[in-house]
LOROFI-860162 format. One line per 8 residues: number of its first residue (from 0); their letters; for each residue x negated, z negated, y of N, C-alpha, C, O, CB. Coordinates in steps of 0.05 Angstrom, whole numbers, padded with zeros to 5 digits, m for minus. Glycine has a CB too. Example, Ala and Ser with C-alpha at 12.3 -4.5 7.8 and 13.67 -1.06 7.14 Angstrom:
! LOROFI-860162
0> as> m00264,m00156,m00114,m00246,m00156,m00090,m00264,m00156,m00066,m00285,m00169,m00066,m00226,m00181,m00089; m00257,m00142,m00045,m00273,m00143,m00021,m00258,m00157,00001,m00268,m00161,00023,m00282,m00114,m00012
! end
This chain:
! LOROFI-860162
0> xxxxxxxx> m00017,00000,m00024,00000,00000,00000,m00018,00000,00025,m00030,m00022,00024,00019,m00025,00000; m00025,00011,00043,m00034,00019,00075,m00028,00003,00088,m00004,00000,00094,m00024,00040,00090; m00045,m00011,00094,m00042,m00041,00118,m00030,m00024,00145,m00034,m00001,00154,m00082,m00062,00130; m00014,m00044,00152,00008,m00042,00177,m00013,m00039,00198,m00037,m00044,00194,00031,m00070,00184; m00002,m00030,00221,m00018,m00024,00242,m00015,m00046,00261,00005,m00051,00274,m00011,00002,00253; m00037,m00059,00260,m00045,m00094,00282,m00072,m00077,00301,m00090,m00061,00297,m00066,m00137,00251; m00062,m00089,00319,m00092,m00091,00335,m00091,m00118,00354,m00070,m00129,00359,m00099,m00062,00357; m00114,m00126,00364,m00108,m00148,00379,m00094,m00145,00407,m00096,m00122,00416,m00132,m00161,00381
8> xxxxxxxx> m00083,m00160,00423,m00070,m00149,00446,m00079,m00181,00474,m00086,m00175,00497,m00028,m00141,00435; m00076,m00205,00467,m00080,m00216,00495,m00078,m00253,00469,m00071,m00260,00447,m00044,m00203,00530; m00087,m00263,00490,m00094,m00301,00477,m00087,m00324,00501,m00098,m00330,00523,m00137,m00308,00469; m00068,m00334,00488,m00072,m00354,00512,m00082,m00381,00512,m00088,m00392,00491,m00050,m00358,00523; m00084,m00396,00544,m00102,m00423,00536,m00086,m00438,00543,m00072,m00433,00563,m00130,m00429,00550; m00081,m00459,00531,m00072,m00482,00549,m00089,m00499,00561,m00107,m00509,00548,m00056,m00497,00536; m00083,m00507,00596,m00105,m00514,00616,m00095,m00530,00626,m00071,m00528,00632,m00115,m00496,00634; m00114,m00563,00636,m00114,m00574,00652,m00103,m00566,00687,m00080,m00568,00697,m00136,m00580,00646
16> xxxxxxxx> m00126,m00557,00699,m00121,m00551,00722,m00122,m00513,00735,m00137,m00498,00745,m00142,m00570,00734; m00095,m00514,00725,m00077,m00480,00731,m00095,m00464,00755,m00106,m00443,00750,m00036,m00485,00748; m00097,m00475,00778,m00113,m00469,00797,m00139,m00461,00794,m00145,m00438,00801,m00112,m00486,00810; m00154,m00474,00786,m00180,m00472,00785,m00193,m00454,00755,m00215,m00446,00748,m00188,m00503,00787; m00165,m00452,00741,m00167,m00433,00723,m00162,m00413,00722,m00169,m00398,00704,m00162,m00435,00710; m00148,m00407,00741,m00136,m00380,00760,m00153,m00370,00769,m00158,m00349,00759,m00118,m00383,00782; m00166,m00376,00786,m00187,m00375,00805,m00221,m00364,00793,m00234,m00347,00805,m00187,m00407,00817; m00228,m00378,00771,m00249,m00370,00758,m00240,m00345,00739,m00259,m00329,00739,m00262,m00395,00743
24> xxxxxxxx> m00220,m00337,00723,m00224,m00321,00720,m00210,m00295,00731,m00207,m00275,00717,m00226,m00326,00702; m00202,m00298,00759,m00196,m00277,00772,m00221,m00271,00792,m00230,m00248,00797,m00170,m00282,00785; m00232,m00297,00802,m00252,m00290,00820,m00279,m00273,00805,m00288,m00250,00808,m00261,m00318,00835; m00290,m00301,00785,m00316,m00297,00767,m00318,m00260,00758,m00332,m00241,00765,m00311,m00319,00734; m00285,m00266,00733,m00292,m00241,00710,m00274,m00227,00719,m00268,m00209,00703,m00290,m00246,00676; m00260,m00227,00741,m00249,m00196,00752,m00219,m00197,00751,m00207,m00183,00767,m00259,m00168,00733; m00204,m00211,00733,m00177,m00208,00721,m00159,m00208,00753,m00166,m00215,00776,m00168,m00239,00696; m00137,m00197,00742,m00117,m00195,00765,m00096,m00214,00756,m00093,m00218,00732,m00105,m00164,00771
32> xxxxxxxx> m00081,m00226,00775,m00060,m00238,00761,m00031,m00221,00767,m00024,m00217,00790,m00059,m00271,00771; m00015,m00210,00745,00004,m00196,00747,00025,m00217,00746,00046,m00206,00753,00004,m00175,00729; 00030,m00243,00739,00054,m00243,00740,00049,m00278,00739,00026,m00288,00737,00071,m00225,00716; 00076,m00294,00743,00072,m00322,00745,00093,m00331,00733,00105,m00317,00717,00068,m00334,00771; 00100,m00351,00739,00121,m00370,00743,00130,m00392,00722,00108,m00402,00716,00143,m00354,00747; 00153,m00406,00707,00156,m00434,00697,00171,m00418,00673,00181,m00395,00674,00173,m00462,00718; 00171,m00434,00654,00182,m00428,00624,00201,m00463,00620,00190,m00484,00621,00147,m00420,00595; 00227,m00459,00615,00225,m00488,00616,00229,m00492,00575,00239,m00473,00563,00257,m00506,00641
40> xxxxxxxx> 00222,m00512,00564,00218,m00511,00534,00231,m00546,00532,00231,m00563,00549,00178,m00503,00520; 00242,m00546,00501,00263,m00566,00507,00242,m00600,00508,00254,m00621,00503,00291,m00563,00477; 00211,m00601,00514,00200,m00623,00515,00189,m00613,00547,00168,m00621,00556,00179,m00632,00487; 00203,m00598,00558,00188,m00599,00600,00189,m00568,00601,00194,m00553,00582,00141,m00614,00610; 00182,m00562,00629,00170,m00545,00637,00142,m00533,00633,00125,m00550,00629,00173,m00550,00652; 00130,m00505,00634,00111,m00494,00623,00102,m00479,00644,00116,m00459,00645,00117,m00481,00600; 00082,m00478,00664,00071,m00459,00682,00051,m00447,00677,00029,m00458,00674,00066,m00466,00701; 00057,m00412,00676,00055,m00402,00660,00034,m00377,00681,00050,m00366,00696,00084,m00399,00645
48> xxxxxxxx> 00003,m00365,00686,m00004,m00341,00702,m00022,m00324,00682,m00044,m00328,00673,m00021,m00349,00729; m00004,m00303,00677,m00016,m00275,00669,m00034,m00261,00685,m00030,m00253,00708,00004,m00256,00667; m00057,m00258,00669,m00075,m00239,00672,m00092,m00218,00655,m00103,m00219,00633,m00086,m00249,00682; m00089,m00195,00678,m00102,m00175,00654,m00124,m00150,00672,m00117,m00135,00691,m00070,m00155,00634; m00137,m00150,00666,m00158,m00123,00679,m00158,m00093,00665,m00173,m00075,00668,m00194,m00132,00674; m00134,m00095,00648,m00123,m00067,00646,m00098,m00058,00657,m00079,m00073,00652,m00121,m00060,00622; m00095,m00037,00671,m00066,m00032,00679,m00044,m00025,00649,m00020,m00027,00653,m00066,m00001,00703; m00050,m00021,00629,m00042,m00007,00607,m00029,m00034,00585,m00018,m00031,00563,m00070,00012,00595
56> xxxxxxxx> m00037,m00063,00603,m00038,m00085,00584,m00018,m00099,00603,m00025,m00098,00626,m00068,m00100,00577; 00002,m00111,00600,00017,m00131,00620,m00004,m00154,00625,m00014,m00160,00647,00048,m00144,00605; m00008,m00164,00605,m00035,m00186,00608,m00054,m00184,00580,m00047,m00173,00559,m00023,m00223,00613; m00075,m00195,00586,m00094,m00195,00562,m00096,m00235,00560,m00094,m00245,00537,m00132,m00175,00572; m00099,m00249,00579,m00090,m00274,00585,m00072,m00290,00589,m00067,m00289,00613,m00094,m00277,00593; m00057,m00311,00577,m00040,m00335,00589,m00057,m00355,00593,m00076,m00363,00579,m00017,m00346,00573; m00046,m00363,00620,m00054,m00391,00622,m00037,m00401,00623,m00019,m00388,00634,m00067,m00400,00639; m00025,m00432,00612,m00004,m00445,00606,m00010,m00475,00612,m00031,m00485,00603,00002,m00439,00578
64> xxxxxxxx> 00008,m00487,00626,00002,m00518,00630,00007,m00529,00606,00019,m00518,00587,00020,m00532,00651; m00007,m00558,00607,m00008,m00581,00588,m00023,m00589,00574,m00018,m00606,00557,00006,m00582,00575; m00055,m00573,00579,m00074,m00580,00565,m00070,m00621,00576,m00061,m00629,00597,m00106,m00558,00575; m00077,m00633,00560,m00083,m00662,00565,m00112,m00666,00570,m00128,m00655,00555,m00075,m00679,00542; m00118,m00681,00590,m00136,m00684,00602,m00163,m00702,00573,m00187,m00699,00574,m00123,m00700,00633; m00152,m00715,00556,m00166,m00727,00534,m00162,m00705,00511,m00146,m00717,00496,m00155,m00758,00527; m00166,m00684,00501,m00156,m00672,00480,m00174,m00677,00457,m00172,m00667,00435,m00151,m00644,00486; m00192,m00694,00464,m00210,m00693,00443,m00225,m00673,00431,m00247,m00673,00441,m00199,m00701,00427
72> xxxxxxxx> m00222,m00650,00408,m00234,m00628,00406,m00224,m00611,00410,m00201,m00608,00402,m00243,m00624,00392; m00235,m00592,00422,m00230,m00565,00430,m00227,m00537,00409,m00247,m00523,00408,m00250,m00561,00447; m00206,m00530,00394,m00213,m00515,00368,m00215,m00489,00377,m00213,m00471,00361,m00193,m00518,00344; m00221,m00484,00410,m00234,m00457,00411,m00254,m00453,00406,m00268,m00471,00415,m00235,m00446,00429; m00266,m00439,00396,m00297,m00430,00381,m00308,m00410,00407,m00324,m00422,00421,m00295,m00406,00343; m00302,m00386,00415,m00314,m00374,00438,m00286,m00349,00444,m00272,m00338,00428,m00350,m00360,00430; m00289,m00346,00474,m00263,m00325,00480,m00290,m00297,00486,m00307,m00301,00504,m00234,m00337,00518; m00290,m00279,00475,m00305,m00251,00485,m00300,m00236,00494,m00280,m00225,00484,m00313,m00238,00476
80> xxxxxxxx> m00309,m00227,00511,m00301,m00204,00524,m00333,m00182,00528,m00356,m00186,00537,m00284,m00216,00557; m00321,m00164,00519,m00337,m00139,00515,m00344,m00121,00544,m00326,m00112,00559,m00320,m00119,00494; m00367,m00119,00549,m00378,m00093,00577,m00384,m00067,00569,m00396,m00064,00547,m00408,m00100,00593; m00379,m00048,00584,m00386,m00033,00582,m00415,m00022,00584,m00425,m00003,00572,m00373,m00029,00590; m00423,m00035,00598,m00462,m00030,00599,m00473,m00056,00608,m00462,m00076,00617,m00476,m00003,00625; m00496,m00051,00604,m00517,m00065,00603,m00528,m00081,00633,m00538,m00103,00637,m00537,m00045,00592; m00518,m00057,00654,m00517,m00065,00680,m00494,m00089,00686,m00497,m00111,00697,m00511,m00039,00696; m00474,m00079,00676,m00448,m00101,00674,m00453,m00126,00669,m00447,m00145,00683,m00429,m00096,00654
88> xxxxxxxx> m00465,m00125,00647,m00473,m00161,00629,m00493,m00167,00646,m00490,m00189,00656,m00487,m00163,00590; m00517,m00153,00654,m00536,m00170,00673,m00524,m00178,00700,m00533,m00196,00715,m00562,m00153,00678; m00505,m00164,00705,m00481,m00169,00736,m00472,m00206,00730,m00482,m00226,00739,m00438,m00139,00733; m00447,m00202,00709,m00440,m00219,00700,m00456,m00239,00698,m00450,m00258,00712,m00431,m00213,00684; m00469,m00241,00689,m00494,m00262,00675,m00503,m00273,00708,m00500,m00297,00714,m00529,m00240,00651; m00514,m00256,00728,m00513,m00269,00753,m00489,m00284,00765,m00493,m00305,00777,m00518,m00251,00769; m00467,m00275,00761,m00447,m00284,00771,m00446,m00315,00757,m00447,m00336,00769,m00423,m00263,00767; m00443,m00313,00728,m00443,m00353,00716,m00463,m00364,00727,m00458,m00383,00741,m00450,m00362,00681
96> xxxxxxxx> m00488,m00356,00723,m00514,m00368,00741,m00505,m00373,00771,m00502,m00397,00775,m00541,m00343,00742; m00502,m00364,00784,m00488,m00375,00817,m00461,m00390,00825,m00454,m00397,00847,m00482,m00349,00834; m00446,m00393,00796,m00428,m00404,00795,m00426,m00433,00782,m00408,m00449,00779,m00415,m00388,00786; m00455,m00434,00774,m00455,m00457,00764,m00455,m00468,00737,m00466,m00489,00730,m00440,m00465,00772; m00439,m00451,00721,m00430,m00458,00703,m00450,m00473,00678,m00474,m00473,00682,m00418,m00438,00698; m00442,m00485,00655,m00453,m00500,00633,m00472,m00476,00619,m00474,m00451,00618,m00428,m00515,00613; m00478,m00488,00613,m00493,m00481,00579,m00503,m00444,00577,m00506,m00433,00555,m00459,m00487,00547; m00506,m00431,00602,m00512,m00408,00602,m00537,m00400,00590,m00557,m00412,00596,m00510,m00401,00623
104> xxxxxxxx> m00538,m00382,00573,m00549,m00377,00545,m00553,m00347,00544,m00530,m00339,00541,m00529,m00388,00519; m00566,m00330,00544,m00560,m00295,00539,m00586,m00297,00514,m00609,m00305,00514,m00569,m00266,00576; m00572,m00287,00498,m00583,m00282,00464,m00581,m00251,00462,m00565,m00242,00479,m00561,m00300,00435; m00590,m00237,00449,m00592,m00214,00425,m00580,m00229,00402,m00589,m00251,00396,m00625,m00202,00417; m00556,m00214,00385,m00540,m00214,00362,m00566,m00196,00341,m00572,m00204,00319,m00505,m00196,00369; m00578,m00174,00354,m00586,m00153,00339,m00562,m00124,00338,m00568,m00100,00332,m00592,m00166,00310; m00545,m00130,00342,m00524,m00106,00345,m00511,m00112,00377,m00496,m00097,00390,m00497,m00108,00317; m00519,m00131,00381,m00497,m00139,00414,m00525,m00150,00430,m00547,m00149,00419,m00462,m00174,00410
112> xxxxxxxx> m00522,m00157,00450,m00533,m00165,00470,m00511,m00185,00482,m00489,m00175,00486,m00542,m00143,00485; m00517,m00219,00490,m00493,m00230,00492,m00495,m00245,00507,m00519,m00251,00506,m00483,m00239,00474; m00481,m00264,00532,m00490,m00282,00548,m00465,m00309,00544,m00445,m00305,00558,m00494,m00266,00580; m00462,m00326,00533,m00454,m00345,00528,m00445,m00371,00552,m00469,m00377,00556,m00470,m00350,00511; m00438,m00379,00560,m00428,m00395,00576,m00406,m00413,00572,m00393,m00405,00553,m00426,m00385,00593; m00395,m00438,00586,m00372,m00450,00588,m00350,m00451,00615,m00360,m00467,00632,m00379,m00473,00580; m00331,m00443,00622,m00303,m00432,00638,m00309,m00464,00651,m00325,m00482,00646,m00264,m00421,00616; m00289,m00460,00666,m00286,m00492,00672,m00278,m00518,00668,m00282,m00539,00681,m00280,m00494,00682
120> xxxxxxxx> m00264,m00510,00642,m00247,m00531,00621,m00265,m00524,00604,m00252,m00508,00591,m00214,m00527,00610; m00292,m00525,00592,m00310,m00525,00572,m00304,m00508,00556,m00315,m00510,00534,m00313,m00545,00560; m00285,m00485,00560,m00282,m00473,00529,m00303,m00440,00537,m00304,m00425,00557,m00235,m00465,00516; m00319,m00440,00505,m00339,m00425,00510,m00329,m00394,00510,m00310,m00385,00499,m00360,m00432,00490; m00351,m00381,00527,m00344,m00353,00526,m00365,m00334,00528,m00383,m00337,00544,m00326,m00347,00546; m00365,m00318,00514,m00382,m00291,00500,m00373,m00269,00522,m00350,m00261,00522,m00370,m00279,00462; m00397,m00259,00544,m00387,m00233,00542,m00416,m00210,00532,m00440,m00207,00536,m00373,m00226,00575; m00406,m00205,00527,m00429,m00175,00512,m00425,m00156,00514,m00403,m00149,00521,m00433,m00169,00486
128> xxxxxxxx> m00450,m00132,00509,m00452,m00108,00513,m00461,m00097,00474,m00479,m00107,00462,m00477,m00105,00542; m00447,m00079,00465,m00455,m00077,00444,m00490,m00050,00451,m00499,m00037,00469,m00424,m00066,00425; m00498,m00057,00422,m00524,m00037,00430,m00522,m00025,00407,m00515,m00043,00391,m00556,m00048,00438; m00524,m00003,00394,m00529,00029,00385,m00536,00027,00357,m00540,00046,00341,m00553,00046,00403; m00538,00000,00353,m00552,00002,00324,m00539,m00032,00310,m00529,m00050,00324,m00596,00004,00328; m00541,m00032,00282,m00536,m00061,00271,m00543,m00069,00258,m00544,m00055,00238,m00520,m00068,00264; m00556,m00099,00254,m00565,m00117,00233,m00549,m00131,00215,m00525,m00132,00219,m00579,m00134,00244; m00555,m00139,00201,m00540,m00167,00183,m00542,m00186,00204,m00562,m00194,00217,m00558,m00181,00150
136> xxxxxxxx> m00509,m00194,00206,m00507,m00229,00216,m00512,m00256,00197,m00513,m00259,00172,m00475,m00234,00224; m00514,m00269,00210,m00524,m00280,00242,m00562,m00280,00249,m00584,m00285,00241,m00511,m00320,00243; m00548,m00272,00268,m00574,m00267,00289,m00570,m00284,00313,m00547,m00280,00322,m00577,m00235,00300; m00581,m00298,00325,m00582,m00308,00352,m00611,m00319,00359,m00619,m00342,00355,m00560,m00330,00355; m00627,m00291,00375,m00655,m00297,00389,m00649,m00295,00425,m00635,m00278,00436,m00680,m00270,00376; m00668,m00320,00441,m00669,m00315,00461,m00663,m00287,00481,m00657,m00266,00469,m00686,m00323,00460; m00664,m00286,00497,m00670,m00246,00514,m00673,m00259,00541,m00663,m00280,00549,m00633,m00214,00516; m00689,m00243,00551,m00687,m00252,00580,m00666,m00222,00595,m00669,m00198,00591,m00726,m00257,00597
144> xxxxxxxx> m00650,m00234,00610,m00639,m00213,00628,m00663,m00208,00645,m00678,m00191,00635,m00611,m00223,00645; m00669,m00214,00659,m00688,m00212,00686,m00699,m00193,00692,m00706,m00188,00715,m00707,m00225,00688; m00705,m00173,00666,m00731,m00159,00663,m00718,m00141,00664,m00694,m00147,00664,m00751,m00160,00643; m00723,m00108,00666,m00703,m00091,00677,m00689,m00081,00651,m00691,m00091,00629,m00715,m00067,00695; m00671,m00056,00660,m00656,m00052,00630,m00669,m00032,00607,m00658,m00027,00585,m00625,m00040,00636; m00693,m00021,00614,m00705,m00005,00597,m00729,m00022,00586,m00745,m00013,00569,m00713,00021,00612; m00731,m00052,00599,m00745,m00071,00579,m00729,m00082,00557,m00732,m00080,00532,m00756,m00095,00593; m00712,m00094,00572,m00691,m00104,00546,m00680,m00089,00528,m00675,m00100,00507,m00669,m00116,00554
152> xxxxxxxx> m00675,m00068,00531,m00667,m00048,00518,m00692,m00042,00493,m00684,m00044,00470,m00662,m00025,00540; m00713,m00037,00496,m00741,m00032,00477,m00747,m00054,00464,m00757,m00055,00442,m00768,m00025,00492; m00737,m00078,00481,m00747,m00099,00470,m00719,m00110,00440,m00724,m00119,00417,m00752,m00122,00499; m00698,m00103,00452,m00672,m00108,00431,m00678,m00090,00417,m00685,m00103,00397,m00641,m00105,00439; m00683,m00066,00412,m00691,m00043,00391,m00713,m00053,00372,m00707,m00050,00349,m00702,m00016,00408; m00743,m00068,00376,m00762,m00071,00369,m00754,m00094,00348,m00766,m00098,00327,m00780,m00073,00390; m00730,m00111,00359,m00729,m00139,00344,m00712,m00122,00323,m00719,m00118,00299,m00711,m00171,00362; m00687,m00113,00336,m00668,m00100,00309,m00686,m00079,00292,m00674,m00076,00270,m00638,m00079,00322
160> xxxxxxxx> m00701,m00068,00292,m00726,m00053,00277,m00726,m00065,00253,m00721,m00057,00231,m00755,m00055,00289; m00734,m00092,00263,m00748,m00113,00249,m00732,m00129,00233,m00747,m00145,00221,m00761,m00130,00266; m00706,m00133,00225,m00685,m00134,00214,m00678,m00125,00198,m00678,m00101,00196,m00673,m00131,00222; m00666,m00146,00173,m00655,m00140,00148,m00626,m00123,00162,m00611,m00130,00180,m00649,m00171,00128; m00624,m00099,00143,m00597,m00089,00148,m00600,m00067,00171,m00581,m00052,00175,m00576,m00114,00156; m00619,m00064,00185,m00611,m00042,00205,m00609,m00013,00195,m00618,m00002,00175,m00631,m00041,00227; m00587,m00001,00225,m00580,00026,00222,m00561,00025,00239,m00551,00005,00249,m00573,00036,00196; m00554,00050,00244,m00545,00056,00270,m00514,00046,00266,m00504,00044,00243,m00550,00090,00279
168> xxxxxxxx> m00499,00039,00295,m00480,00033,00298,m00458,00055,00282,m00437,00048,00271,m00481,00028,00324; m00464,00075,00282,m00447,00102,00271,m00447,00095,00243,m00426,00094,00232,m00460,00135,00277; m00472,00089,00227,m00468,00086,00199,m00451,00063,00189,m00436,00067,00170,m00494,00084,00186; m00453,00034,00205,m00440,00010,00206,m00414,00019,00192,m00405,00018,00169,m00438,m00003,00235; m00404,00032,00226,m00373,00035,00225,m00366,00049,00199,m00348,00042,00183,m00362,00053,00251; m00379,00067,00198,m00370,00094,00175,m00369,00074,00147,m00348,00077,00135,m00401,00128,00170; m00387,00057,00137,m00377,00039,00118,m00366,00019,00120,m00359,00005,00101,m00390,00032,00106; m00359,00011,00149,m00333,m00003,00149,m00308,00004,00148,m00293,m00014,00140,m00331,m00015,00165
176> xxxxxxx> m00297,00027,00153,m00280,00043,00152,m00274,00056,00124,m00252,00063,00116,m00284,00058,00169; m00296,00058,00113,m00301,00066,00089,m00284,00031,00063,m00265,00030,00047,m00344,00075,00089; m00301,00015,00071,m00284,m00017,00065,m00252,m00021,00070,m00235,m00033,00058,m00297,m00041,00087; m00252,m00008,00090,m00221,m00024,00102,m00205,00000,00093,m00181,m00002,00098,m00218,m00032,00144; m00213,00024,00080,m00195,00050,00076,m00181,00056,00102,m00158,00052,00110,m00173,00047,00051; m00202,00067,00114,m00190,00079,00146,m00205,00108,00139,m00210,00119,00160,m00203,00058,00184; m00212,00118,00123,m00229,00133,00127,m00211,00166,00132,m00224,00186,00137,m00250,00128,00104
! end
């Protein structure tokens, strides 16, 4: 039987302070907010701001009141968001750096290039640039952004070289597709 057609479409968070979560990821990572307003649900009210940086998407984001200020653990693992180039992620990567933020981190995957950080409610976030070729996971080595993009670039190539499992991003897919019977 042919698996149904899923793709992913938008995630939402539930947040402490609506404002300031609004704000970082409309200001920081670009999002627009298309839409607002209150949901009422039979234990309160729910305030509720959509955002999305595609016109084609109503939102890719909720933000939703009622995170509790003690939640204890956080069972988000990391929210990602993918760039288009390499210029982009070193953009970005300035932007968390001047913003302050926690735990800013930019690693090589060996297939991605990735800069790691925490939002303002601690929940972690991935944005990356994929690169042209792929290793076996997990990989996570230092990178410096700093250096221009035809360093990092030789330099991500030289490590994935050096890697169990490499080959080009085209062959990846073609046996993943080949796995998932998409072919």
């Amino acid at each position: 039987m042919p698996a149904a057609s899923l793709r992913f479409s938008h995630f939402g968070l539930h947040v402490i302070d609506m404002a300031r979560m609004e704000d970082f990821y409309s200001r920081v990572l670009g999002f627009t907010v298309t839409d607002r307003g209150q949901l009422q649900r039979p234990g309160g009210s729910v305030d509720l701001v959509f955002l999305s940086r595609d016109p084609d998407e109503h939102h890719q984001i909720v933000l939703a009141s009622g995170r509790p200020d003690a939640a204890g653990f956080n069972p988000i693992n990391q929210l990602s968001f993918k760039t288009d180039t390499l210029g982009d992620l070193k953009t970005l990567h300035s932007s968390l750096v001047a913003e302050g933020l926690r735990d800013i981190t930019p690693i090589t995957h060996g297939n991605a290039l990735s800069v790691y950080a925490r939002d303002p409610e601690g929940n972690r976030l991935e944005l990356y640039f994929d690169l042209p070729w792929y290793v076996t996971q997990p990989v996570a080595v230092p990178v410096d952004l700093s250096v221009s993009e035809s360093e990092i670039m030789r330099s991500a190539e030289a490590h994935a070289r050096s890697m169990p499992g490499f080959r080009s991003r085209a062959q990846w897919r073609e046996d993943m597709a080949q796995r998932m019977g998409r072919v």
